[in-house]
Backbone as a chain_set.jsonl record, in Angstrom:
{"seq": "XXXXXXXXXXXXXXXXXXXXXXXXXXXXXXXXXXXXXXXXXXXXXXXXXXXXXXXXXXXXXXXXXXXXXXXXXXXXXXX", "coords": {"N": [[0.819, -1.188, 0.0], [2.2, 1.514, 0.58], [3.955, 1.597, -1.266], [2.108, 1.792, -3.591], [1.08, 4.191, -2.764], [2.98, 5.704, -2.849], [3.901, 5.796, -5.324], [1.259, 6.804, -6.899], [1.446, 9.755, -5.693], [3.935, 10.515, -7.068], [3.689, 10.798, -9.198], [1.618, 12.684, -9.68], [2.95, 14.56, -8.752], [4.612, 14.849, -10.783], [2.966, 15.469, -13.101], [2.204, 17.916, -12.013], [4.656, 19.27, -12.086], [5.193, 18.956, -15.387], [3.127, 21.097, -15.574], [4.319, 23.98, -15.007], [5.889, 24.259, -17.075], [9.142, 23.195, -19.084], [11.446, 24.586, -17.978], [11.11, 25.287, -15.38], [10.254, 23.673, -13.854], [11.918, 20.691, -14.156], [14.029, 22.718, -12.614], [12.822, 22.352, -10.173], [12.057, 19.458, -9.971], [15.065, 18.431, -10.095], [15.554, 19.444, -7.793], [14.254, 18.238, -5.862], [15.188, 15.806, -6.009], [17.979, 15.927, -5.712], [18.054, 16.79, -3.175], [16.724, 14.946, -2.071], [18.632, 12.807, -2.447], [20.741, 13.879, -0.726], [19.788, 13.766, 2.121], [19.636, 10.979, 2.256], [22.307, 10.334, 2.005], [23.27, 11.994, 4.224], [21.508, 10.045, 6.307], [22.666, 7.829, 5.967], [25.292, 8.212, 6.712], [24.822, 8.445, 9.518], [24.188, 6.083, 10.47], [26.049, 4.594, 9.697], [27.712, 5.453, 11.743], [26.671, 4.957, 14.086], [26.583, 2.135, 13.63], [29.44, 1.32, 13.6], [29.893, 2.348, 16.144], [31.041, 4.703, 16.783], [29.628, 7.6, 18.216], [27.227, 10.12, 17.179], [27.727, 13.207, 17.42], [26.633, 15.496, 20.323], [24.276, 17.592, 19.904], [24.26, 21.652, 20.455], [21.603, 22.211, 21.5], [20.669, 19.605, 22.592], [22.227, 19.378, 24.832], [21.788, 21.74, 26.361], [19.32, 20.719, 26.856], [19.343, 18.684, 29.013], [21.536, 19.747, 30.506], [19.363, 21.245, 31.93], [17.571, 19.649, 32.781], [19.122, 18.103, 34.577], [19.379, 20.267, 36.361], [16.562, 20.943, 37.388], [16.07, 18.647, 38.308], [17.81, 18.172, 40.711], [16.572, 20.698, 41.903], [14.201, 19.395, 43.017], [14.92, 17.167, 44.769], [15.863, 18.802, 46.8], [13.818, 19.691, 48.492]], "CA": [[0.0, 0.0, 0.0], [2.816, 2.59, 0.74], [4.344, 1.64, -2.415], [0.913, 2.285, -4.682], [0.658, 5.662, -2.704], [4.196, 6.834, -3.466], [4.308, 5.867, -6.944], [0.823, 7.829, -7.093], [2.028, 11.128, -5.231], [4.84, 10.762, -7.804], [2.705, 10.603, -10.669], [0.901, 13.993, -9.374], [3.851, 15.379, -8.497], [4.986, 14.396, -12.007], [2.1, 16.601, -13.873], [2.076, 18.965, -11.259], [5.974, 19.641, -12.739], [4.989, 19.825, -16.252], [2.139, 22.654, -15.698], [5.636, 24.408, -14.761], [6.777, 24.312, -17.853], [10.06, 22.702, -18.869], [12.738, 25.013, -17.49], [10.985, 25.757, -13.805], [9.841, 22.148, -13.423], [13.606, 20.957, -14.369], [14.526, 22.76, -11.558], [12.026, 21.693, -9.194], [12.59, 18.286, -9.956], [16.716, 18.661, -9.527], [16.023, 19.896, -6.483], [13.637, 17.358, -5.231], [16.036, 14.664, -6.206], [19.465, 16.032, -5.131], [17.746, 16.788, -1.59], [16.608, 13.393, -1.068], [20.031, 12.451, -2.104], [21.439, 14.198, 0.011], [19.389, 13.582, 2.758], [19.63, 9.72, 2.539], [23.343, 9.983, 2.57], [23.336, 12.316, 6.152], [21.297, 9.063, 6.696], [23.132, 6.972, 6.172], [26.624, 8.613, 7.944], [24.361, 8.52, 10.864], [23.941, 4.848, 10.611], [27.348, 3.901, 9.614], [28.239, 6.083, 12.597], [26.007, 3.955, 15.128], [26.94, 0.6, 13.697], [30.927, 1.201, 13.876], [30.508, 2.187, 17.817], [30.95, 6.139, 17.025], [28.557, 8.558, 18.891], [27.165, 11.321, 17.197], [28.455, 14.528, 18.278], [25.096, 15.987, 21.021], [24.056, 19.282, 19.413], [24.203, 21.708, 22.105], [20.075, 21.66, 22.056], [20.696, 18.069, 23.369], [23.646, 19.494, 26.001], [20.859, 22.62, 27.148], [18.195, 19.984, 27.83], [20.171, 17.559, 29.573], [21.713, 20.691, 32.124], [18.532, 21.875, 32.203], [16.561, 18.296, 33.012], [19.67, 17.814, 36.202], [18.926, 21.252, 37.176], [15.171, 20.901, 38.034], [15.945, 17.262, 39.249], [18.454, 18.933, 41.91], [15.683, 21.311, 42.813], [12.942, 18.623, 43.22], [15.358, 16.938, 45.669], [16.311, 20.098, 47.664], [12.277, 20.779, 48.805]], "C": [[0.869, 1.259, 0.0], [3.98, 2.712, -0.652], [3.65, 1.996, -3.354], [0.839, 3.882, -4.181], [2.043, 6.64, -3.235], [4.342, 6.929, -5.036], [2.924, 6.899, -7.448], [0.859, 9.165, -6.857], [3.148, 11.644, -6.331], [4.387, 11.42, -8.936], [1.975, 11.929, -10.14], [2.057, 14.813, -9.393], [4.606, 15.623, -9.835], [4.445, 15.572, -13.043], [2.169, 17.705, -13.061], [3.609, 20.237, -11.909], [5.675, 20.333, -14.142], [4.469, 20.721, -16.373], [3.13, 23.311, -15.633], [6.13, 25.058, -16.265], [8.522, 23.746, -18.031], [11.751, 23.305, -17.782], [12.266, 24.706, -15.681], [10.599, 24.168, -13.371], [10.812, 21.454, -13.726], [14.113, 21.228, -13.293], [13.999, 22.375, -10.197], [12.154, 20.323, -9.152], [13.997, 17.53, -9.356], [16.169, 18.691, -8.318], [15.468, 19.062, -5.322], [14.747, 16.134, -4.978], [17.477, 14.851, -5.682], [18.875, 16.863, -3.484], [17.21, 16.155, -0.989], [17.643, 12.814, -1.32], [21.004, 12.546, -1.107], [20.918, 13.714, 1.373], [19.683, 11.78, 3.114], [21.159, 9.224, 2.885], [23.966, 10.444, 4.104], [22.979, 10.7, 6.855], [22.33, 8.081, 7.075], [24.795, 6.621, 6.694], [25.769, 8.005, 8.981], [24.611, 7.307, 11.47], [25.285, 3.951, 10.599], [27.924, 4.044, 11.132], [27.881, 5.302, 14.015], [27.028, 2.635, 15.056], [28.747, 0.548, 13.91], [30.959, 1.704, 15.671], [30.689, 3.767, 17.974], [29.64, 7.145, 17.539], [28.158, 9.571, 18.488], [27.234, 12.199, 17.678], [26.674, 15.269, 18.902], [25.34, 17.284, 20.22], [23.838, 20.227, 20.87], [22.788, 22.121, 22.196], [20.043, 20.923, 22.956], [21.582, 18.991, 24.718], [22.631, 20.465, 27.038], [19.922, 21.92, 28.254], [18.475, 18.998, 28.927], [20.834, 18.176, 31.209], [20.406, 20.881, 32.267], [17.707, 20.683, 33.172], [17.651, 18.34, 34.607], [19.811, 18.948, 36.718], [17.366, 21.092, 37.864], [15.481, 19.18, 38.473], [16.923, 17.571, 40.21], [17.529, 19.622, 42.323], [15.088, 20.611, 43.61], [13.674, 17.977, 44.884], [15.904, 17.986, 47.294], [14.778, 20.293, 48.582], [12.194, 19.869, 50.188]], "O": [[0.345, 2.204, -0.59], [4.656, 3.702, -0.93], [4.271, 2.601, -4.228], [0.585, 4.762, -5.003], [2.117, 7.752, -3.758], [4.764, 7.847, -5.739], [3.204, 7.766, -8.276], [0.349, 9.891, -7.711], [3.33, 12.844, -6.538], [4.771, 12.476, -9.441], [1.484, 12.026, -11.264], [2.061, 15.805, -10.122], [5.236, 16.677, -9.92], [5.16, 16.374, -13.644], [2.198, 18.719, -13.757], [3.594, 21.456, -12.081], [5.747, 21.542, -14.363], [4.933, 21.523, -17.183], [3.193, 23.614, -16.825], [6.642, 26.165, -16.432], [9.199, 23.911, -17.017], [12.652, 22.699, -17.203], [12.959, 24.049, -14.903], [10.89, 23.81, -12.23], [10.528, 21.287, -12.54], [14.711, 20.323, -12.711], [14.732, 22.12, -9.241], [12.428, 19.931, -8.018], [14.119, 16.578, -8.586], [16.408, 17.667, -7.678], [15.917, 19.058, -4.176], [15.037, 15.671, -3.875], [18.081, 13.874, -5.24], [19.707, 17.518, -2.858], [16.987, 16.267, 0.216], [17.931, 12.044, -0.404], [21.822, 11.718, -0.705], [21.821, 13.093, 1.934], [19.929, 11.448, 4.274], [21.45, 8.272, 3.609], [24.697, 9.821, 4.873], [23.738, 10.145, 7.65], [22.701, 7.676, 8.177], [25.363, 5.559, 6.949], [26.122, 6.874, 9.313], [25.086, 7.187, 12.599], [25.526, 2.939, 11.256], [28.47, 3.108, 11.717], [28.723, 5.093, 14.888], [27.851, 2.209, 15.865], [29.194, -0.46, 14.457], [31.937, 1.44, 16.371], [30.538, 4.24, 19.1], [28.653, 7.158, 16.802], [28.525, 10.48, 19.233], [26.664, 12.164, 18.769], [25.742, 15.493, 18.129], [26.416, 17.835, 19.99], [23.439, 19.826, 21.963], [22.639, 22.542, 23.343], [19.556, 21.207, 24.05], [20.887, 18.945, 25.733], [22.555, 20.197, 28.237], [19.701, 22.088, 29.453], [17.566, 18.635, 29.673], [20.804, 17.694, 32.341], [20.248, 20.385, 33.383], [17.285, 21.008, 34.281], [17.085, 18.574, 35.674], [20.469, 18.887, 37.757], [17.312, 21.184, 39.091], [14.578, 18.737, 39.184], [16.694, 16.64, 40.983], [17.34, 19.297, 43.495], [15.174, 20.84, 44.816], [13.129, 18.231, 45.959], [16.178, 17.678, 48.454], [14.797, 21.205, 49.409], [11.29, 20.062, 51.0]]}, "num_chains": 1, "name": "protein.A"}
């Protein structure tokens, strides 16, 4: 089923291009395709990166929430 819906989304997405016209639908296309390229290879660092034992580097989002989470769990204990 998730194979009949992608190949139909495609197929829309497909005509949706030509109304475009060739040049602007061309580039809309490119750009669809070399940014799920790209995207699948971040992927798939990520994954290499797991399975060899390496740790992705925490973003410091991750590092904020993490002080932030053993700051209010030091309060909680303090009361």
């Amino acid at each position: 089923m998730k194979l009949f819906t992608a190949i139909l989304l495609s197929t829309i997405l497909g005509y949706l291009l030509l109304f475009f016209g060739a040049f602007v639908g061309g580039l809309l296309a490119f750009g669809i395709v070399l940014g799920v390229l790209i995207r699948g290879l971040m992927l798939l660092n990520e994954i290499h990166k797991i399975v060899t034992g390496k740790k992705p580097k925490k973003s410091a989002l991750d590092e904020y929430l993490e002080e932030r989470n053993r700051k209010e769990n030091a309060a909680d204990f303090k009361v």
